[in-house]
N, C-alpha and C positions, 0 to 999 in steps of 0.2 A: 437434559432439558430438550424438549420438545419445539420447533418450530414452524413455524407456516411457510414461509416464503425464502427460507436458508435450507441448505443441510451441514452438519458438521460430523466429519468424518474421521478418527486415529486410525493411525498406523504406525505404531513404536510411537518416537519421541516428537511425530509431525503428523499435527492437523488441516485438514484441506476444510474451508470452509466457502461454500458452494453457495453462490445469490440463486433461488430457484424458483423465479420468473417468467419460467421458457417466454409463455404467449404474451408477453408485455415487453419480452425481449431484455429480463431483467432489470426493469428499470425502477429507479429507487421511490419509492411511499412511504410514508411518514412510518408504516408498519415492518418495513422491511429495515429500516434507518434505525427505529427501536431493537429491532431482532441482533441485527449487527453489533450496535454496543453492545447486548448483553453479553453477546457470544467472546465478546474481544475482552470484555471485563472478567467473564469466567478463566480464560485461557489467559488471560495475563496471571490468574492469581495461581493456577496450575503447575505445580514444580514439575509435574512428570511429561509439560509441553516443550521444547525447545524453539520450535520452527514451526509456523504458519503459512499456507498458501491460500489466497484467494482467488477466486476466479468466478464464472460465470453457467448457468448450467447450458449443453447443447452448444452446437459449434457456428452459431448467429452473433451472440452477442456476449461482451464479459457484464457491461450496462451501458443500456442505450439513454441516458441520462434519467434526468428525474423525471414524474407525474408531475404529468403541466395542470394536468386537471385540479389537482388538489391547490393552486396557489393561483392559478387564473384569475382568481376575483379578489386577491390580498390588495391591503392599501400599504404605506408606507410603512407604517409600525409594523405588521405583520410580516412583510417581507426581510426586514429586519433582522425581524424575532427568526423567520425560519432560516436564514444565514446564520446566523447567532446558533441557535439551538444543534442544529444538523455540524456544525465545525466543532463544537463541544462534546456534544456524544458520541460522531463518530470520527470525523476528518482528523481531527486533533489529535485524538484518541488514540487512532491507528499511527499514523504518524510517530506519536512520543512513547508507544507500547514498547516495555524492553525486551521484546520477543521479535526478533525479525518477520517480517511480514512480507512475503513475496506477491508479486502480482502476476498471474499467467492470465494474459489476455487476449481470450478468444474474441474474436470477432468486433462488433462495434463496440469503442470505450468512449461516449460522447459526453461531454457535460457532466454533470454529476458523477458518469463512469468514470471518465477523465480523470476528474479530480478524485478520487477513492484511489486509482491505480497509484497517481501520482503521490498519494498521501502513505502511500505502502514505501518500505523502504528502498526494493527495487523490483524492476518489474522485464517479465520478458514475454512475448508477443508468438502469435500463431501468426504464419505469411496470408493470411487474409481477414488480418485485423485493421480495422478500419478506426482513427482518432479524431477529436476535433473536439473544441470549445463552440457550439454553434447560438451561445447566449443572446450576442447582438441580435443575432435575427428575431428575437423574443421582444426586443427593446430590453434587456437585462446585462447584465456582464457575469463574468464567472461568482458564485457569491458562496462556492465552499471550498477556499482558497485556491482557486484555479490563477488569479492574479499572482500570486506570490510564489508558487510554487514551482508554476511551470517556467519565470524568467531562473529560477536558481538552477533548473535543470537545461536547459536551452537556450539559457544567453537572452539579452530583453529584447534582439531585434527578433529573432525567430518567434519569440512570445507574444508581443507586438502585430507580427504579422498574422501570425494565427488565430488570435482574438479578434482583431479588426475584419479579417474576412470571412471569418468563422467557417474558413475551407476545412472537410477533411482530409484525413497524409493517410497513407498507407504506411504499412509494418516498417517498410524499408526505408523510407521517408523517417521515420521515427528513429529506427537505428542512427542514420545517418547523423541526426540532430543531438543523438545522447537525450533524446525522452525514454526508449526501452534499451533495454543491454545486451538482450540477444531478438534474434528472429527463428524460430525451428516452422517445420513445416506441423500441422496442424496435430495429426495423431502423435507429433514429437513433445507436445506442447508440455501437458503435466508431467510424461517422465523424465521429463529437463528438467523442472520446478523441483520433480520430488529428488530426484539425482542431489540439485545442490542444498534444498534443503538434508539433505544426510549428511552433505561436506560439512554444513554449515554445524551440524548435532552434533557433531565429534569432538567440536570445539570447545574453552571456557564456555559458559552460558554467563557469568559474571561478567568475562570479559567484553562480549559481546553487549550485556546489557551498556557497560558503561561508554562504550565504541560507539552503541546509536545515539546516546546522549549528548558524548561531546559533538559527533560530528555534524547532528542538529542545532547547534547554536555554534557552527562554522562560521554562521554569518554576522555573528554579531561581537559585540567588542570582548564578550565573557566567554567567547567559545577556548582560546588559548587557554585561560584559567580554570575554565572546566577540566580541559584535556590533562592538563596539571595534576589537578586538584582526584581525579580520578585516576588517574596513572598512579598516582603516590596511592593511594586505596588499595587497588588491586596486588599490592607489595606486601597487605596484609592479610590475603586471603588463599583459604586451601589449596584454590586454583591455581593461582600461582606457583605455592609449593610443589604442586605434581607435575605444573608443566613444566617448572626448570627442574625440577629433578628427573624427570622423563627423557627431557634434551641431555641431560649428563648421560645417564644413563646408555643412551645411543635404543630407547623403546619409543612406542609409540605411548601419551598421556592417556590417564584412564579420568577422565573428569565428571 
């Protein structure tokens, strides 16, 4: 499938799908928010995908938040509707996809960027990436889970503080906090992504699915029961059987 404002790229078992924005500095429109789920609905249904990286095209921005233009004139219901819609189609989406979704991000992740990196499952950063929630200054707050997501990742004072001032942090500032997991220097950035996206491909893909599941509802009273309840699953599957028969063996799993 064809896109305007993305590219999606294979190479073996890992897709790199690219926001390609350059002159708006990738920042997210109602068309580019469209583009996105389709592309994460395709690659979820995709047996022959393992590992997803996203990122941004050019070495400015991963997204410089959303088009302020397109909601400037929204009343209440509307504004709403586009938190509502935009966490459904894509935030959510990405988030609860059972395909790892890495985030390598270049340059500015503000807003909207922010919250897409954050909603990936983990993410790691070029050394002049620049972050921030800069909502408040809109008269807005974060409205595609930037609330919720960034206190689970960074503790609620650090999250707190970041929203209210709507400062941006640098890469290193980021590291420090446990918002990104690594920092490589810029041209280091996707062959670190694609690196672990490989470790990541070698692995169960079953297993893995059920891993982002439970550890997604970590925070809530079912997440133990999930973890359970999927643990006892995975006892019934191929996967399984190749990997402890692999480990007897003293070979590597062929899954």
């Amino acid at each position: 499938m064809s896109y305007n404002h993305i590219l999606v790229q294979r190479e073996n078992k890992i897709v790199t799908v690219t926001i390609n924005r350059p002159k708006a500095l990738n920042a997210l429109n109602k068309e580019t928010i469209e583009e996105l789920s389709d592309a994460f609905s395709a690659l979820e249904k995709d047996e022959n995908v393992r590992v997803i990286i996203l990122t941004g095209s050019g070495e400015k921005a991963f997204v410089a938040g959303a088009d302020i233009k397109e909601f400037s004139d929204f009343d209440t219901k509307q504004g709403e509707e586009l938190a509502r819609l935009g966490q459904d189609k894509l935030f959510n989406k990405v988030e609860n996809l059972s395909k790892p979704v890495i985030a390598a991000v270049n340059g500015y992740a503000l807003g909207g960027g922010l919250e897409l990196a954050m909603a990936s499952h983990f993410r790691i950063a070029s050394d002049n990436a620049k972050l921030g929630l800069p909502e408040v200054t809109l008269g807005l707050i974060p409205g595609y889970g930037g609330t919720q997501r960034l206190p689970k990742l960074v503790g609620k004072g650090h999250a707190m503080q970041a929203i209210m001032t709507a400062e941006m942090f640098s890469a290193a500032r980021a590291e420090q906090i446990g918002l990104v997991n690594e920092v490589v220097a810029q041209e280091e950035l996707l062959p670190r992504a694609q690196k672990i996206a490989e470790k990541i491909s070698r692995n169960s893909s079953t297993a893995i699915s059920k891993a982002i599941s439970a550890i997604n509802q970590s925070d809530t009273q079912e997440g133990f029961d999930a973890e359970i309840k999927y643990f006892g699953e995975l006892f019934g599957t191929e996967d399984f059987k190749e990997g402890t028969t692999a480990f007897m063996e003293k070979r590597k799993p062929n899954f």
